[in-house]
C-alpha positions as CSV (number, residue, x, y, z in Angstrom):
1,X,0.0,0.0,0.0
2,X,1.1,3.5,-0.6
3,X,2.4,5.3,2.8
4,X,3.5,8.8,1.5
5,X,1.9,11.0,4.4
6,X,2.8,14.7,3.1
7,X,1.9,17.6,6.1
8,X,2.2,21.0,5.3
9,X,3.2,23.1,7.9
10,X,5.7,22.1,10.9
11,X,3.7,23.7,13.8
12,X,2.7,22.5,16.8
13,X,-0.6,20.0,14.7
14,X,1.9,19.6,11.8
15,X,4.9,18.6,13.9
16,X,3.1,16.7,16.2
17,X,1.3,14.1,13.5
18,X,4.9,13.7,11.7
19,X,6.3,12.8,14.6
20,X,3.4,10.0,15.4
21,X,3.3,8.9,12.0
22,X,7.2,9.0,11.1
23,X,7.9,5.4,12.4
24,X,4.6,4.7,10.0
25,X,4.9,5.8,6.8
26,X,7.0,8.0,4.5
27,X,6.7,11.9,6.2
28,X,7.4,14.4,3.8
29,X,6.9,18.0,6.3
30,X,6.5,21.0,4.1
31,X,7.8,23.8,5.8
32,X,10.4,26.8,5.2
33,X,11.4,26.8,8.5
34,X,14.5,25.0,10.2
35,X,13.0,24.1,13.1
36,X,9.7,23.5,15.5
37,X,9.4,26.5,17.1
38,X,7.3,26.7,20.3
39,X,6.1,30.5,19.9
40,X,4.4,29.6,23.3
41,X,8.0,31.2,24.3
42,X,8.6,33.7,22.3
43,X,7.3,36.5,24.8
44,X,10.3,35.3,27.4
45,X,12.3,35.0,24.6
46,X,12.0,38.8,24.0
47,X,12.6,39.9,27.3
48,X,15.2,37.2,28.1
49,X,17.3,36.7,25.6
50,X,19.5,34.1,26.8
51,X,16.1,31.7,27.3
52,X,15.1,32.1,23.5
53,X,17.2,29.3,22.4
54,X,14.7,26.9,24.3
55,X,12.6,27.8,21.5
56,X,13.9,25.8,18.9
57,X,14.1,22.0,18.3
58,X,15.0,21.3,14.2
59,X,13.1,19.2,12.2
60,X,16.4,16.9,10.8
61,X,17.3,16.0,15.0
62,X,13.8,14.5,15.6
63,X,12.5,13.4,12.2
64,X,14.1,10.2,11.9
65,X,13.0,8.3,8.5
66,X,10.9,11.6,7.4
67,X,12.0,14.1,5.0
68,X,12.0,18.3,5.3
69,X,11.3,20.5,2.4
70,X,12.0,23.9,3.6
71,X,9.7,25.7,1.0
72,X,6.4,27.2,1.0
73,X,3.2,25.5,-0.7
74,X,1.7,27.5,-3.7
75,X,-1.2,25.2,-4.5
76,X,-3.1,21.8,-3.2
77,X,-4.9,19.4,-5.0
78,X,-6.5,16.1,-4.2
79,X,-3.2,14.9,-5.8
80,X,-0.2,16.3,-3.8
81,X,1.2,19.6,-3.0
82,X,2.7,22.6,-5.5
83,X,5.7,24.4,-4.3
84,X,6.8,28.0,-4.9
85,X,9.8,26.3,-6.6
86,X,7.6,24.9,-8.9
87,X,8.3,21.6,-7.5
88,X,5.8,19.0,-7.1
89,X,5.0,16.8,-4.2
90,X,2.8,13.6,-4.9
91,X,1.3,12.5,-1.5
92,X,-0.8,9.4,-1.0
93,X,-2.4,10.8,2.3
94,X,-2.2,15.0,3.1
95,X,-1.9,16.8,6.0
96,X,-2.9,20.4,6.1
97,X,-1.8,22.5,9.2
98,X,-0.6,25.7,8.3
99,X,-1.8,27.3,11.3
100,X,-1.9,31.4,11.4
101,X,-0.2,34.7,11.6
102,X,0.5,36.9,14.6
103,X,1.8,40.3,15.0
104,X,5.9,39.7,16.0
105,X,7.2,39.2,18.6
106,X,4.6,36.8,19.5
107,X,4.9,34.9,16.4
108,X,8.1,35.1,15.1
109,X,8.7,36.8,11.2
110,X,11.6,35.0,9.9
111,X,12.7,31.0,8.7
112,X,16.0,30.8,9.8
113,X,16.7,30.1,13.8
114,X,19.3,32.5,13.5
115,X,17.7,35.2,12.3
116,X,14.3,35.1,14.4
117,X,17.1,35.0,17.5
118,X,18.8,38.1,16.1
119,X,15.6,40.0,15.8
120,X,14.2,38.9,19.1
121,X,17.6,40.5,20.6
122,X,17.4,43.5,18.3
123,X,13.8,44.0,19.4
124,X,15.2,43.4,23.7
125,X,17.4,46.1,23.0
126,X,15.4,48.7,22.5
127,X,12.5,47.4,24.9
128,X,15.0,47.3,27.5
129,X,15.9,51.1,27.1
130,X,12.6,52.1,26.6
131,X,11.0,53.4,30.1
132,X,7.0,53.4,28.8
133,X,5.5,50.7,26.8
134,X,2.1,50.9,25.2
135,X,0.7,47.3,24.3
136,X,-2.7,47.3,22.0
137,X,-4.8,44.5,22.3
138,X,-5.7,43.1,25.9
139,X,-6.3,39.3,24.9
140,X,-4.0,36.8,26.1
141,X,-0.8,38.0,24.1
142,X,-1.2,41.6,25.2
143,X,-1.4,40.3,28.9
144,X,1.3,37.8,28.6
145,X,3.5,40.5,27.3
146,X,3.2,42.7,29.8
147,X,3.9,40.2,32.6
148,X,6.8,38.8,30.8
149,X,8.0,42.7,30.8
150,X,7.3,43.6,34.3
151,X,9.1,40.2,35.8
152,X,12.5,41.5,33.9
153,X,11.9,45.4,34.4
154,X,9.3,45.8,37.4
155,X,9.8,49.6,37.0
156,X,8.8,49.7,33.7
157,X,5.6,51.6,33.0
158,X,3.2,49.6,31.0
159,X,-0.1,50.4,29.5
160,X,-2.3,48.0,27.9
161,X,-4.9,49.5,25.3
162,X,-8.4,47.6,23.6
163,X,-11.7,48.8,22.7
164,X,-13.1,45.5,24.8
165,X,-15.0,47.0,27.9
166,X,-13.9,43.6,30.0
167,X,-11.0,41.2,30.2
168,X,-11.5,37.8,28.8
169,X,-15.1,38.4,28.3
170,X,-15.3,34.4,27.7
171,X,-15.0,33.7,30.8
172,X,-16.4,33.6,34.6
173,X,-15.7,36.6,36.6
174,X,-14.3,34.8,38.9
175,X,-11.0,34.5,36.9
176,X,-11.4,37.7,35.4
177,X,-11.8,39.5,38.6
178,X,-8.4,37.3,39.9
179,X,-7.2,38.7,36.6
180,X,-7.3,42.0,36.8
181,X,-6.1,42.2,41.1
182,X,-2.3,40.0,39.5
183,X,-3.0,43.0,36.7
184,X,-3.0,45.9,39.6
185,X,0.0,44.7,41.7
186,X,2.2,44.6,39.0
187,X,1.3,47.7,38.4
188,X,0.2,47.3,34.9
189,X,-2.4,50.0,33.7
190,X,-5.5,49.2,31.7
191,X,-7.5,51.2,29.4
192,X,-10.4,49.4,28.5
193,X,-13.2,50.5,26.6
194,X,-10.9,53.1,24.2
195,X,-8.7,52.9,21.2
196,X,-6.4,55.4,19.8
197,X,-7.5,57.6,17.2
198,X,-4.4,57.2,15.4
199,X,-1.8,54.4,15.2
200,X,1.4,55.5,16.7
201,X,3.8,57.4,14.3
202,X,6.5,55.1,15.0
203,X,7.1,51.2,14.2
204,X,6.5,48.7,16.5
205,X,9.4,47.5,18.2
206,X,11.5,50.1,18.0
207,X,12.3,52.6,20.3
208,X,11.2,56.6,19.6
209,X,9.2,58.7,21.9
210,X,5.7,59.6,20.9
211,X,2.3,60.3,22.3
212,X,-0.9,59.2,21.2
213,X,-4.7,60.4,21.9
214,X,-7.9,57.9,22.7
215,X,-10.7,57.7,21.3
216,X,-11.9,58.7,24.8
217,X,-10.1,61.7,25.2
218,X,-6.8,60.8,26.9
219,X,-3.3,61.1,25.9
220,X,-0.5,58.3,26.2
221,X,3.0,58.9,26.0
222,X,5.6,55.8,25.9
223,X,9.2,54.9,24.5
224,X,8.0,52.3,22.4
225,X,4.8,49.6,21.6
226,X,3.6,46.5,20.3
227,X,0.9,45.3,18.6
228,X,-1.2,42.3,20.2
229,X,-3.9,41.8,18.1
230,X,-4.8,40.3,14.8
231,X,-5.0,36.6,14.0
232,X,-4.8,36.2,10.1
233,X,-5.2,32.5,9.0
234,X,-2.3,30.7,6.4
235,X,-4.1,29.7,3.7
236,X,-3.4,31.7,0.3
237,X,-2.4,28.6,-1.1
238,X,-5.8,27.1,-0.8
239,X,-7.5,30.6,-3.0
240,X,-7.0,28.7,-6.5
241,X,-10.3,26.2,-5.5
242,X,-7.9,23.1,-6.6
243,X,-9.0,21.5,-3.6
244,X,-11.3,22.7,-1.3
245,X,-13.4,26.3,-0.9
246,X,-12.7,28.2,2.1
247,X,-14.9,30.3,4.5
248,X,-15.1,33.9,4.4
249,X,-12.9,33.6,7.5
250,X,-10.3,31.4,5.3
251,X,-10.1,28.6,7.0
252,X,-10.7,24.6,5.7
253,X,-14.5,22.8,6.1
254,X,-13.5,20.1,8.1
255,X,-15.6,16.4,9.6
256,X,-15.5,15.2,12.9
257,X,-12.7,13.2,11.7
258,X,-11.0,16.0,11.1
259,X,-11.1,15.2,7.2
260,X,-11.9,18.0,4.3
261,X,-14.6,17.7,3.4
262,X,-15.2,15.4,0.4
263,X,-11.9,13.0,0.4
264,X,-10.8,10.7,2.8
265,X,-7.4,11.0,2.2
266,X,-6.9,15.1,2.9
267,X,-6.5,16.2,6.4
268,X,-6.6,19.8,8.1
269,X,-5.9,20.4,11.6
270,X,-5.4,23.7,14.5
271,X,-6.3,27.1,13.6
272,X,-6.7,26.3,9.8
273,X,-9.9,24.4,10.4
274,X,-13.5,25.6,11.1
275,X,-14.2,23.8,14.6
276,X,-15.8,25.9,16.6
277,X,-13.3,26.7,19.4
278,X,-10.5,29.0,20.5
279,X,-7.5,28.5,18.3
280,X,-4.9,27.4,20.7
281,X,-1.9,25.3,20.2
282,X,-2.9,22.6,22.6
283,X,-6.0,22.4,20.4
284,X,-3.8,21.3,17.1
285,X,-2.5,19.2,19.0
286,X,-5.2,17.6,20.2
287,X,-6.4,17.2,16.4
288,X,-3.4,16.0,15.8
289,X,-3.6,12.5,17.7
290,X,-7.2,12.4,15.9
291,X,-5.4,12.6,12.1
292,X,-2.5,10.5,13.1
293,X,-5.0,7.7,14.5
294,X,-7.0,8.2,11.5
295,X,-4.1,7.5,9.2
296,X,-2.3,4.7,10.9
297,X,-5.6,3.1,10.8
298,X,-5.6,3.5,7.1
299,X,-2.4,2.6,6.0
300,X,-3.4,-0.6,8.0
301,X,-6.3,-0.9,6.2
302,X,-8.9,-0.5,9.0
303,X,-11.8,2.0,9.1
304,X,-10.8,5.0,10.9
305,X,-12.9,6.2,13.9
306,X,-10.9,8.8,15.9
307,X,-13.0,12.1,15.9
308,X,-12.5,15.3,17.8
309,X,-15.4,16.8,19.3
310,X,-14.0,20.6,20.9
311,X,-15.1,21.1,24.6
312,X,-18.2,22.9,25.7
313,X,-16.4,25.4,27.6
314,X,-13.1,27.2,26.4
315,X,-9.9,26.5,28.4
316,X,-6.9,28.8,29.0
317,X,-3.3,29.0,30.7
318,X,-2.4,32.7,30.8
319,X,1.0,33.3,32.9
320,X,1.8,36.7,34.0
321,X,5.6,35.7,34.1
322,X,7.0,32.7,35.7
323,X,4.8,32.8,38.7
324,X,1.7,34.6,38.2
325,X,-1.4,34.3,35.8
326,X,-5.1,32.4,35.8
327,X,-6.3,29.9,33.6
328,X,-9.5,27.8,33.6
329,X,-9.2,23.7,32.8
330,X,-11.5,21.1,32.2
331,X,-12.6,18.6,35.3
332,X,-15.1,15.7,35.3
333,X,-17.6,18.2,36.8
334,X,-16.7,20.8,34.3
335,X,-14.5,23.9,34.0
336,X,-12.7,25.2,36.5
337,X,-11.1,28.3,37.8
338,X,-7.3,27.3,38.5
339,X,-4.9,29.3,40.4
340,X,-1.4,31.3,39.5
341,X,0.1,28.2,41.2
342,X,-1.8,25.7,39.0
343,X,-1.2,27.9,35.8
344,X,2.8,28.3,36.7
345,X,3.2,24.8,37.0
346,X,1.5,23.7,33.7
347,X,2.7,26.7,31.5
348,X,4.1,29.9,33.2
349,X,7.4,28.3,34.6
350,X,8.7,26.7,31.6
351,X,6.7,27.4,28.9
352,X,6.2,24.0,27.9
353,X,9.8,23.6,27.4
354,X,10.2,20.7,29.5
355,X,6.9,18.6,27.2
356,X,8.4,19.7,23.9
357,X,12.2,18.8,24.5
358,X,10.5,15.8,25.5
359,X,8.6,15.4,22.2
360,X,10.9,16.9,20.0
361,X,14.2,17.1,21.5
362,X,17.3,15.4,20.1
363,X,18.1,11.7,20.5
């Protein structure tokens, strides 16, 4: 039978299934990227420049029998997989999990390890000698950020800006109220309810003092800002209709097998599908066991069943640092309000980096 299993994107779905299905079949990862990078880190890596490197885990040190084509896909049909070389990739079974774009720094810009580490200490530079920081967006980037900065630079004045009149408006006040008292001792100032009437003159990133009026009548001064808002979905290659059509939102029609819709053979997965949750990375990941079981039952000629149904109630891990932060996690009785402790020891104190060396790390 034919086992070519060809995923694009090397994320943390598209990673994940080649590394389940690499003892299984012949992985062919489509991604221009060296390496698996959890961007779950890439807020600490800003303001800690010697943690970034935790980051990182390359595709040829845990991909054993698969092979890495560091190129972008143009088109995909039922077929296989057109690259911007104009290479073609045939694939017997496809993986799509191109995942989305973030505003940098919490998404990194460039392929190369190298570079995206030589940005991210370009970008600490001038953070660090920048007194005032003005955030925009309050979700969970905007907050992370601003309790990675204060847990470097505690004397750092930092104002978070969003038109949202409440945090987290998803979830119980409980946690939102615990929220916002972590928020006020570190001294972090809201603005909620308001945006700017203007962007800021200056680029992101970089250091320049300027001031900037809300739409409710105030005036913000600060060194330098970020942007932490606006998800945009990767799928341009999909526009051409040679496989599926996408939703005005662009992302992929997908079963409860996790399947486009129409073939049996074509897989998408994380935030390039249409399931009705929060596009996290645990979530990928999640629909990541679903595909591989899917396919391994396949290749082994057996019906597959796996399915992924998303949960009722949306789950989070927001760290304010190392130490601090809330989060709300599934329980048998349903969700449930968890702690800074609870949230530190899952996420906040490592970032994961302890699962995904695990996962992905080098033999």
């Amino acid at each position: 039978m034919s086992r070519t299993v060809v995923i694009v994107g090397g994320g943390y779905g598209g990673s994940a299934v080649a590394k389940a299905l690499d003892p299984e079949a012949d992985v062919v990862l489509i991604d221009p990227r060296d390496a698996f990078i959890n961007s779950a880190g890439s807020l600490r890596a800003l303001t800690q420049p010697d943690w970034a490197a935790n980051m990182f885990y390359p595709y040829d040190q845990w991909l054993r029998r698969g092979t890495v084509v560091r190129e972008r896909a143009v088109s995909v049909d039922p077929g296989g997989v057109t690259l911007a070389s104009g290479r073609r990739v045939e694939a017997d079974y496809l993986v799509l999990a191109t995942g989305s774009s973030y505003a940098y720094p919490a998404k990194p810009t460039s392929d190369s390890t190298d570079e995206v580490l030589d940005d991210l200490l370009r970008t600490h530079k001038e953070l660090a000698g920048s007194e005032r920081v003005l955030i925009l967006g309050a979700g969970p980037v905007g907050l992370e950020l601003a309790g990675e900065i204060k847990e470097v630079w505690p004397h750092k004045h930092v104002t978070i800006v969003d038109p949202a009149e409440r945090l987290l408006a998803a979830f119980p006040a409980e946690m939102r109220e615990e929220l916002h008292r972590q928020l006020d001792e570190l001294g972090i100032h809201l603005r909620l309810g308001t945006g700017l009437t203007a962007p800021p003159a200056t680029e992101p990133g970089q250091a320049a003092t300027f001031t900037v009026a809300t739409t409710g009548g105030e005036e913000i001064t600060a060194d330098i800002w970020f942007r932490a808002h606006g998800v945009r979905v990767n799928s341009d290659y999909l526009a051409d209709g040679g496989l599926t059509t996408r939703t005005p939102q662009g992302q992929v029609p997908v079963t409860e097998t996790l399947n486009v819709h129409g073939y049996d053979h074509v897989y998408a997965i994380g935030d390039l599908t249409d399931v009705a949750e929060t596009k996290m990375a645990g979530y990928a990941m999640q629909h990541a066991e679903v595909v591989a079981q899917n396919i391994i039952a396949q290749l082994r000629g057996e019906q597959p069943a796996a399915t992924y149904q998303p949960l009722p109630h949306p789950m989070i891990l927001l760290p304010l640092g190392p130490r601090g932060g809330v989060g709300q996690l599934p329980t048998p009785d349903g969700p449930a309000v968890v702690p800074a402790e609870t949230v530190s020891a899952y996420k906040g104190a490592d970032l994961f980096t302890g699962r995904f060396t695990e996962q992905f790390g080098a033999a």
